[in-house]
Each structure stands twice: as C-alpha cells, then as structure tokens.
C-alpha positions in Angstrom: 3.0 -19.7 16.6 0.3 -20.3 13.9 -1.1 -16.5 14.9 2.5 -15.3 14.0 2.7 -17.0 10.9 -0.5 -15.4 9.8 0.5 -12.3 10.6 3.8 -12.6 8.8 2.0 -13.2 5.6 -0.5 -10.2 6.2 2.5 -8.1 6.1 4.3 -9.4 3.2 0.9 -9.0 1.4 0.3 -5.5 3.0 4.1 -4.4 1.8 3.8 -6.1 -1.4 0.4 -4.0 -2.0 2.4 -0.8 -1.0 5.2 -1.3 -3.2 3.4 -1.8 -6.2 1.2 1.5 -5.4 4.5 3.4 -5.1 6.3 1.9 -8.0 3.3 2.9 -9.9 3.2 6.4 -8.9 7.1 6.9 -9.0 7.1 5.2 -12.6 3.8 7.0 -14.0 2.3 3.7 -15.0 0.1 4.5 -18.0 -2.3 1.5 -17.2 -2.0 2.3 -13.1 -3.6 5.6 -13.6 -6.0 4.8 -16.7 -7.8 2.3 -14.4 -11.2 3.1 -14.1 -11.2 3.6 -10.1 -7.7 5.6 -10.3 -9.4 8.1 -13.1 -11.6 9.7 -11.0 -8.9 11.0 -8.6 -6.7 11.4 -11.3 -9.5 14.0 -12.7 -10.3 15.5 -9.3 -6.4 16.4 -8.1 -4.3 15.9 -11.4 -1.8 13.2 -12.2 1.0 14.9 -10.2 -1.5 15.1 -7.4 -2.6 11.4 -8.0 0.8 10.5 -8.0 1.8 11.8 -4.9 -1.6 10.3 -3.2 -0.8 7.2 -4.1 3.0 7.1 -2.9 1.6 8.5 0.7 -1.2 5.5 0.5 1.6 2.7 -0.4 3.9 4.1 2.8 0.3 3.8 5.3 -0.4 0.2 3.7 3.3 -0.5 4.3 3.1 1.1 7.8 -0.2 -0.4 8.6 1.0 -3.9 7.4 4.3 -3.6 9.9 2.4 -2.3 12.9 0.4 -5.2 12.4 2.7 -7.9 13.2 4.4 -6.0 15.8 1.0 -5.7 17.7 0.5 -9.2 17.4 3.8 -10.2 18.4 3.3 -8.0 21.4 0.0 -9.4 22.1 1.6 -13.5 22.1 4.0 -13.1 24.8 
C-alpha cells in the first residue's frame, strides 16, 4: 500500500510539472521562455516553435506520470 502511495505522489508531482510547462507555453510566459536553459531552444526553433515543444513535453510528463501508477498498480496485485 506504501508502494501505491508513492506512486500516487510521483504522479501528482509528474502532472503538476506538466501543467505548469503547458500553462507556460499556452500563456507565453515572458520569464518561462527568458530562462537561461529555455533560450537556447527558444533561439534554435523560435518562440512559436518553443511553445509548441513545450506543450508536447508537458502532455509526455503528464503521460509518463499516469502510466506510472498504472504500472505499479498492475505490478501489486
């Protein structure tokens, strides 16, 4: 139960990660994009192109987060 628990938390921490990388793409965060690490794509594809890089990363940190817990729900029965 302790495993599940865990796992739980992952994902709220995973989805809560996600969200914020959409809501800052689909709000063109000034300071999201000006961020040192976030500059250097943002030179290489664009700020349209960051943007839509960074909604597809928050849906595969959501995803990843969910499939997470399912797998280890699966793997406690």
């Amino acid at each position: 139960m302790e495993a599940m628990l865990i796992a739980i938390m992952f994902m709220i921490v995973m989805a809560l990660g996600g969200l914020f990388s959409i809501a800052g793409a689909v709000f063109n965060w000034n300071f999201f994009f000006e961020h040192r690490r976030a500059r250097r794509l943002v030179k290489f594809i664009g700020r349209n192109g960051a943007r839509i890089f960074y909604i597809l990363l928050g849906i595969f940190v959501i995803f990843c987060g969910v499939m997470f817990v399912i797998f280890i729900s699966h793997s406690l029965r």
